[in-house]
C-alpha positions as CSV (number, residue, x, y, z in Angstrom):
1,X,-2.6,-5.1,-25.0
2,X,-0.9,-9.0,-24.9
3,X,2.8,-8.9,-25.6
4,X,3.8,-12.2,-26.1
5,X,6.7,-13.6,-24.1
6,X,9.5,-13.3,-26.7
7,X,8.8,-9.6,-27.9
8,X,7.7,-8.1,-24.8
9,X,11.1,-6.3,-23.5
10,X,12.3,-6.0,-26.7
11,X,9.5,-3.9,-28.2
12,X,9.1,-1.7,-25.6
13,X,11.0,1.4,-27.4
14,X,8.2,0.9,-30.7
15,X,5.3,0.4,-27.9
16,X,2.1,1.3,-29.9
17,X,0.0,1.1,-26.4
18,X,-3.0,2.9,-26.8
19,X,-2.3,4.1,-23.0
20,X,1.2,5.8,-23.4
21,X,0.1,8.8,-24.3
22,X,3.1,10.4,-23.0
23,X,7.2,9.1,-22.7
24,X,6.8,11.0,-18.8
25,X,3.4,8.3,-18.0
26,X,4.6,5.9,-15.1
27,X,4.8,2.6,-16.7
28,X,3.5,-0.2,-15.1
29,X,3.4,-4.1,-15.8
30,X,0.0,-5.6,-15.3
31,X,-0.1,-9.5,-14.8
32,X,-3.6,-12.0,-14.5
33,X,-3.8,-15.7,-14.2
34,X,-6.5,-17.7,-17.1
35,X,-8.5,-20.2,-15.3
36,X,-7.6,-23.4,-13.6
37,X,-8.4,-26.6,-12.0
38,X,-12.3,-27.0,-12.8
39,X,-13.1,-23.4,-13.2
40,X,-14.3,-21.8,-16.0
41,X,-13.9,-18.1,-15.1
42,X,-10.5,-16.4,-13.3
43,X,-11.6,-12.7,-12.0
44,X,-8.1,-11.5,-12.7
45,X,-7.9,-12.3,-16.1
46,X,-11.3,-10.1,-16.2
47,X,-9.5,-7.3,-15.0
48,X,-6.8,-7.1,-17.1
49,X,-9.2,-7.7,-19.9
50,X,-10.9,-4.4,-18.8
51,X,-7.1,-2.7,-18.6
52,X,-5.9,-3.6,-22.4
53,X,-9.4,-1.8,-23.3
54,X,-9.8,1.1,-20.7
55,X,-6.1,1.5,-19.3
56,X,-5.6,3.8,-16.6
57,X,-5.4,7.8,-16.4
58,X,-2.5,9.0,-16.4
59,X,-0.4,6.0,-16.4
60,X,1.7,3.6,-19.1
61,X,-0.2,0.1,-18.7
62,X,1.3,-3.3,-20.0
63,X,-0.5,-6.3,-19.7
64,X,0.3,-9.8,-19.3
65,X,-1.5,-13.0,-18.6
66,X,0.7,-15.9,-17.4
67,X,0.1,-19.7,-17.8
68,X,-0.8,-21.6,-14.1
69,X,2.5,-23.5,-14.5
70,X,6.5,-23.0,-13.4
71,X,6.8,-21.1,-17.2
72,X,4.5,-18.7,-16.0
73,X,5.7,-18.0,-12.5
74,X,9.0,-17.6,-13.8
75,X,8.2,-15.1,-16.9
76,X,8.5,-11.6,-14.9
77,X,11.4,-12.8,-12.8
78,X,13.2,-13.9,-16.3
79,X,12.5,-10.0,-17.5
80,X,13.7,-8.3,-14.2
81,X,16.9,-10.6,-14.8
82,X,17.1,-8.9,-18.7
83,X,17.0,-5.5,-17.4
84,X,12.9,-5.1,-17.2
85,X,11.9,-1.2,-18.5
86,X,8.4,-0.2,-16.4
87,X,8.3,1.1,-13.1
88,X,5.9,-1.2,-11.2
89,X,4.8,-4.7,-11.1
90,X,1.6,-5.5,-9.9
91,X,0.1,-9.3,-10.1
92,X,-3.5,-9.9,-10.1
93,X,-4.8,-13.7,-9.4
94,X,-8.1,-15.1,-7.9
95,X,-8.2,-16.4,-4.4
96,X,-11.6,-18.5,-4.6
97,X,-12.5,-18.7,-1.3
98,X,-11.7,-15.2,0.0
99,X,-14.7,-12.3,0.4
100,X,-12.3,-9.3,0.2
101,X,-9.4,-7.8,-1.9
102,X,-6.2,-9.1,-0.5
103,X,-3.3,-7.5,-0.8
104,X,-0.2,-9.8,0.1
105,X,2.7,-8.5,2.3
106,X,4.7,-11.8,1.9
107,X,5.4,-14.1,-0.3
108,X,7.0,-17.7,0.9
109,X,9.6,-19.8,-0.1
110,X,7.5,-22.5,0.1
111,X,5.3,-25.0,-2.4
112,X,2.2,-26.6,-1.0
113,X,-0.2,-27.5,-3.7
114,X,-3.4,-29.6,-2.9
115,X,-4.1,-29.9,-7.2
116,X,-1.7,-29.9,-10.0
117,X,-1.4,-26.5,-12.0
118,X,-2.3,-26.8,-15.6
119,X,0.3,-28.3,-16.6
120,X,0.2,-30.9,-14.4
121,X,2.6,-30.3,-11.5
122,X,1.9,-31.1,-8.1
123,X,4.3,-29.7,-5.9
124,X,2.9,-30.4,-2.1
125,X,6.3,-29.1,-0.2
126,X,9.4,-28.0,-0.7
127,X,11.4,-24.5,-1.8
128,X,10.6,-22.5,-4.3
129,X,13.8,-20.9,-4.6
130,X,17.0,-23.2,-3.2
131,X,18.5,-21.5,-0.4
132,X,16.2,-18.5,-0.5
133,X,15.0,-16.9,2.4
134,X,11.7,-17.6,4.0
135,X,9.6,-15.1,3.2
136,X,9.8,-11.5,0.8
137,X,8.2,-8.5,1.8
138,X,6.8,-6.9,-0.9
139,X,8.0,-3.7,-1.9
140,X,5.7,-1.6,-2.8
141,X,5.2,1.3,0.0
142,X,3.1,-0.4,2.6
143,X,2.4,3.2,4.4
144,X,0.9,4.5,0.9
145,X,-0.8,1.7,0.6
146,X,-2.5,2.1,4.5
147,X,-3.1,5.3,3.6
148,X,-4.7,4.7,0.2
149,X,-7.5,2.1,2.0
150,X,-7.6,3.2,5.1
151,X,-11.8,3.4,5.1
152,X,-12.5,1.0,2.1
153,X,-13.5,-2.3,4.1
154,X,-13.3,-4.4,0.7
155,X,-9.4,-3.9,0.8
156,X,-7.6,-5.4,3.3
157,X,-3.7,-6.7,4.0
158,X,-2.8,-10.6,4.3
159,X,-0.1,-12.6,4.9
160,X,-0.8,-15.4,3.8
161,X,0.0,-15.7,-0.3
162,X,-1.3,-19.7,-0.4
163,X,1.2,-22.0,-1.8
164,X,0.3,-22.2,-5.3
165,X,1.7,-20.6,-8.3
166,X,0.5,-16.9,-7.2
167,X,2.3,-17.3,-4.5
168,X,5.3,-19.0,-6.6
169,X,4.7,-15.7,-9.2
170,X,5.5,-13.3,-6.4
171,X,8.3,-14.9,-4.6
172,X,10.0,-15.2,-8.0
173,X,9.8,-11.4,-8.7
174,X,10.5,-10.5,-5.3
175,X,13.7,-12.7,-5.5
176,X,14.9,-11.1,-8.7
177,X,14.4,-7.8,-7.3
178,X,16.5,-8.5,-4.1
179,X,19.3,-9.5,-6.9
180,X,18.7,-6.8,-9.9
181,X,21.5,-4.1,-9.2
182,X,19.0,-2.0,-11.3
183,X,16.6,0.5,-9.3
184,X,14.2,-0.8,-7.1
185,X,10.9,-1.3,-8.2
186,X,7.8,-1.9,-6.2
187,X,5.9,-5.2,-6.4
188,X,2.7,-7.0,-5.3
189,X,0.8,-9.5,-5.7
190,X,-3.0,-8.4,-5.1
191,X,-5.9,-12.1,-4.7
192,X,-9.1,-10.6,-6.2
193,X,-12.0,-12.4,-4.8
194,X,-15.2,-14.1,-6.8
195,X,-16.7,-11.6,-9.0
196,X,-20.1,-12.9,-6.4
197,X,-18.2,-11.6,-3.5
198,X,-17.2,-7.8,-5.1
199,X,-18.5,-6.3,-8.3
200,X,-16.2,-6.4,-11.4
201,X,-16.4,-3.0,-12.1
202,X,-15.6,-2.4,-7.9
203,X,-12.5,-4.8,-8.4
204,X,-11.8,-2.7,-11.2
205,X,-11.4,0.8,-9.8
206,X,-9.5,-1.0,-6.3
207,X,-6.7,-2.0,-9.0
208,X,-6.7,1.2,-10.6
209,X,-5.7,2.3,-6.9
210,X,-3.2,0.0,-6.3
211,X,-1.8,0.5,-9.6
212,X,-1.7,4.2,-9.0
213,X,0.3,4.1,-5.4
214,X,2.9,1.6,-6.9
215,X,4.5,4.4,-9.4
216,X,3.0,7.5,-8.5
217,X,4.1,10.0,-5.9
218,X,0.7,10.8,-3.6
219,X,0.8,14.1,-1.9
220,X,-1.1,14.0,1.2
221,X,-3.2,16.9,3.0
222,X,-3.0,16.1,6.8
223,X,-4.4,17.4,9.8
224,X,-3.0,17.2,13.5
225,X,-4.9,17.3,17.2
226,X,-3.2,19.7,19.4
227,X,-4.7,18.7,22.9
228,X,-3.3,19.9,26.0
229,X,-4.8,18.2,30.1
230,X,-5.2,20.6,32.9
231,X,-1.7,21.0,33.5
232,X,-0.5,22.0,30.0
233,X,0.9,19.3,28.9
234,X,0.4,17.7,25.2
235,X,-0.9,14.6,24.2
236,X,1.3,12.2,21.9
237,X,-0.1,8.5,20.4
238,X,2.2,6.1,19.6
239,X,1.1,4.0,16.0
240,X,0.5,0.6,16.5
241,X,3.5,-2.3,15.9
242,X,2.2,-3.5,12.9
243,X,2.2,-0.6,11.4
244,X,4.6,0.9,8.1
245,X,5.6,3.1,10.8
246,X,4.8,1.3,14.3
247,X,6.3,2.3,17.5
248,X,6.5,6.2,16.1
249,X,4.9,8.8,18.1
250,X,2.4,11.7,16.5
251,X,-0.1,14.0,16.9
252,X,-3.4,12.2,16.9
253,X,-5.1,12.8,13.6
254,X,-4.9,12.0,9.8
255,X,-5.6,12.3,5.8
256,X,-7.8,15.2,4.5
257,X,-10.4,13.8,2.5
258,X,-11.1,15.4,-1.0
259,X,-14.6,16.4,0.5
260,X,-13.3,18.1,3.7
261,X,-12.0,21.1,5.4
262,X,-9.4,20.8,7.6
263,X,-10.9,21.1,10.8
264,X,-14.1,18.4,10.0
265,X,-11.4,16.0,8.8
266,X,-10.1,16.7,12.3
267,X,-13.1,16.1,14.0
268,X,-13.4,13.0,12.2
269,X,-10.4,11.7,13.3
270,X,-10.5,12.3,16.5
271,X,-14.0,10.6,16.8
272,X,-12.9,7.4,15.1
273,X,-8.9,7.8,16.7
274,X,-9.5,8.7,20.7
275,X,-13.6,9.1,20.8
276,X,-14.1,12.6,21.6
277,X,-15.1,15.6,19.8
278,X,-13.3,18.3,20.7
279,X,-13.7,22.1,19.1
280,X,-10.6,22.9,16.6
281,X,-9.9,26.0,17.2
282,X,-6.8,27.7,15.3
283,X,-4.3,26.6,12.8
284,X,-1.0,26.8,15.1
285,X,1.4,24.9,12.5
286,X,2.1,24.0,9.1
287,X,4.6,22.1,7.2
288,X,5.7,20.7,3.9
289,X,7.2,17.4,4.5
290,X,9.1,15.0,1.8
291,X,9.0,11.5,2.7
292,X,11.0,8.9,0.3
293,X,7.4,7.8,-0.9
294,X,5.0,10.2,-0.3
295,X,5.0,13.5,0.1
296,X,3.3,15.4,3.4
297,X,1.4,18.8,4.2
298,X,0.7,18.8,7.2
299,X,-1.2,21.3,9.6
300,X,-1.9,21.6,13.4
301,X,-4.6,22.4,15.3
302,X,-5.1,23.4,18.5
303,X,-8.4,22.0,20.1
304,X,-8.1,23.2,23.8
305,X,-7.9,21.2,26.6
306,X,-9.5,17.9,27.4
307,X,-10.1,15.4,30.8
308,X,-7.4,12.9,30.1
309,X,-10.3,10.3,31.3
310,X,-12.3,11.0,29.2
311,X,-10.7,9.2,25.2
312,X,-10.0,5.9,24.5
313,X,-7.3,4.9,21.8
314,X,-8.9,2.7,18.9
315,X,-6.5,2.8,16.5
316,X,-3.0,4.0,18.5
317,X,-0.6,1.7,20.5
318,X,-0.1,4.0,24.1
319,X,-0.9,7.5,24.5
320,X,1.6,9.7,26.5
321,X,1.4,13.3,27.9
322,X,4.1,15.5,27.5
323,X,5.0,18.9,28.7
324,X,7.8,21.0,27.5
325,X,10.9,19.3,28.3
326,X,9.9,16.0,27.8
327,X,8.9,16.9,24.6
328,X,12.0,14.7,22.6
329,X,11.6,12.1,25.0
330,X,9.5,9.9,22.2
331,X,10.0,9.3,18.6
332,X,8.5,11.9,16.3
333,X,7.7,11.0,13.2
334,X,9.7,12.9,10.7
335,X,6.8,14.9,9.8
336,X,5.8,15.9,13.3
337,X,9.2,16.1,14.4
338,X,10.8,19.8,13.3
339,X,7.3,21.3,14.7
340,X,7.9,19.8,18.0
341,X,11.5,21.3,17.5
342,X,10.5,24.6,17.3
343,X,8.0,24.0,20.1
344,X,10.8,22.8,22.3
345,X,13.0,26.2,22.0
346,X,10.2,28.7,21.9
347,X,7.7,27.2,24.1
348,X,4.3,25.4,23.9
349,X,1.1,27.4,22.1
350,X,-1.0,28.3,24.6
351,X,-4.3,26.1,25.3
């Protein structure tokens, strides 16, 4: 559905969506980009063309298409400012010359347009926002978001938002969030490639995704390696810096897939993690774990011992071995953390 500008907000309590099926549905704002400059086609506003028909399970979609211009950058910022009723914001907008699905960690106080937009502005430098900071985050859960496309090689993060008016869009939400005293709400700002690079109906389905990890709470079946070296110690992996939570130690391992038992997503892991295939061999732990985004069931496995020569990390920062009492000498992550606890009072399971 298009709500226009001046009765969006205020007809949200007499919303005749044919997506809210229920007052409980997560409700999230939807935004697209028509076309501009010389094109005739904007992939974005093809999407949310395909969300005012289809919506998505299980969630409350509204759907906006902004003008290329300052009016439009400005529109969502203006509502979070009025006291903006949804739970999410995601923004859609093409990125021409990009093969993949970007989605952008920053946005940047910063203009530096190399065409006007449509109506006519050419801003090649300056702020965006006087005084502003440099650069926004976004904040919508980055970790949920690794998590969520981990494997899909279409979706990848970027830093780099352009200097056009999807970056404009995003810095002006993200702005007005950092000032709203309401409750935070998670926003992003996703370039969808040419329709030539990825299929419609693929774009489709990754924005359903996205849409889904911004106000949903995913509940995550995980599986832990562990691996002991001839002398009984245990092997820790610290995640890389540039992760959502880099410099944190764990147990090498990861997400269950909906296809998997535990112990093959294990081997799975550990194949694409450290390049070796050990044997799991028991379950030797299990916890429920509540994370502020997400939440965590986690189990360990013990798969013997191993010739510390003989893996290579892929994916980790540093590995470290550990025996008993240097067991709290890293940081856990908060998962992992009450297991190695318990392993620290009553003593290690046995290889």
């Amino acid at each position: 559905m298009h709500e226009s500008d001046a009765d969006w907000l205020g007809e949200k309590a007499n919303s005749t969506s044919r997506h809210r099926c229920h007052v409980s549905e997560p409700r999230i704002l939807v935004t697209a980009f028509p076309p501009f400059s010389d094109l005739e086609t904007n992939v974005s506003e093809s999407v949310l063309e395909r969300l005012e028909r289809d919506g998505i399970d299980g969630l409350d979609v509204v759907t906006r298409m902004l003008s290329v211009d300052e009016a439009g950058s400005s529109a969502v910022a203006t509502e979070i400012r009025d006291g903006i009723e949804v739970d999410g914001i995601l923004h859609l907008g093409l990125a021409q010359r990009r093969t993949g699905i970007c989605l952008e960690r920053l946005a940047r106080n910063s203009y530096s347009m190399t065409e006007p937009d449509n109506s006519g502005r050419l801003e090649e430098s300056g702020s965006i926002v006087a005084y502003g900071p440099d650069a926004l985050e976004t904040t919508a859960s980055i970790h949920v978001l690794d998590e969520e496309f981990e494997h899909d090689p279409d979706v990848q993060w970027s830093k780099d938002p352009g200097g056009y008016v999807c970056n404009e869009t995003i810095y002006r939400t993200l702005y007005e969030l950092q000032a709203s005293t309401g409750p935070a709400l998670p926003a992003i700002f996703v370039h969808l490639p040419p329709e030539s690079e990825i299929l419609l109906d693929q774009q489709v389905a990754a924005v359903h995704r996205v849409a889904r990890c911004l106000v949903t709470r995913p509940k995550y079946e995980v599986v832990g390696a562990l691996l002991f070296d001839d002398r009984g110690r245990i092997l820790s992996c610290r995640r890389p810096n540039e992760d959502a939570w880099g410099g944190w130690w764990e147990f090498p391992g990861g997400k269950i897939d909906s296809d998997e038992d535990p112990p093959t997503a294990l081997l799975r892991e550990l194949e694409e993690e450290l390049g070796i295939s050990p044997t799991p061999k028991e379950k030797v732990a299990h916890i429920d774990y509540e994370y502020d985004d997400r939440s965590v069931s986690l189990q360990i496995w013990n798969c013997g011992v191993i010739d510390p020569s003989a893996f290579a990390l892929a994916e980790h920062e540093a590995a470290r071995w550990l025996s008993r009492d240097e067991l709290l000498d890293v940081q856990w992550l908060p998962a992992d953390l009450p297991i190695i606890e318990q392993w620290r009072r009553e003593g290690l399971p046995e290889p």
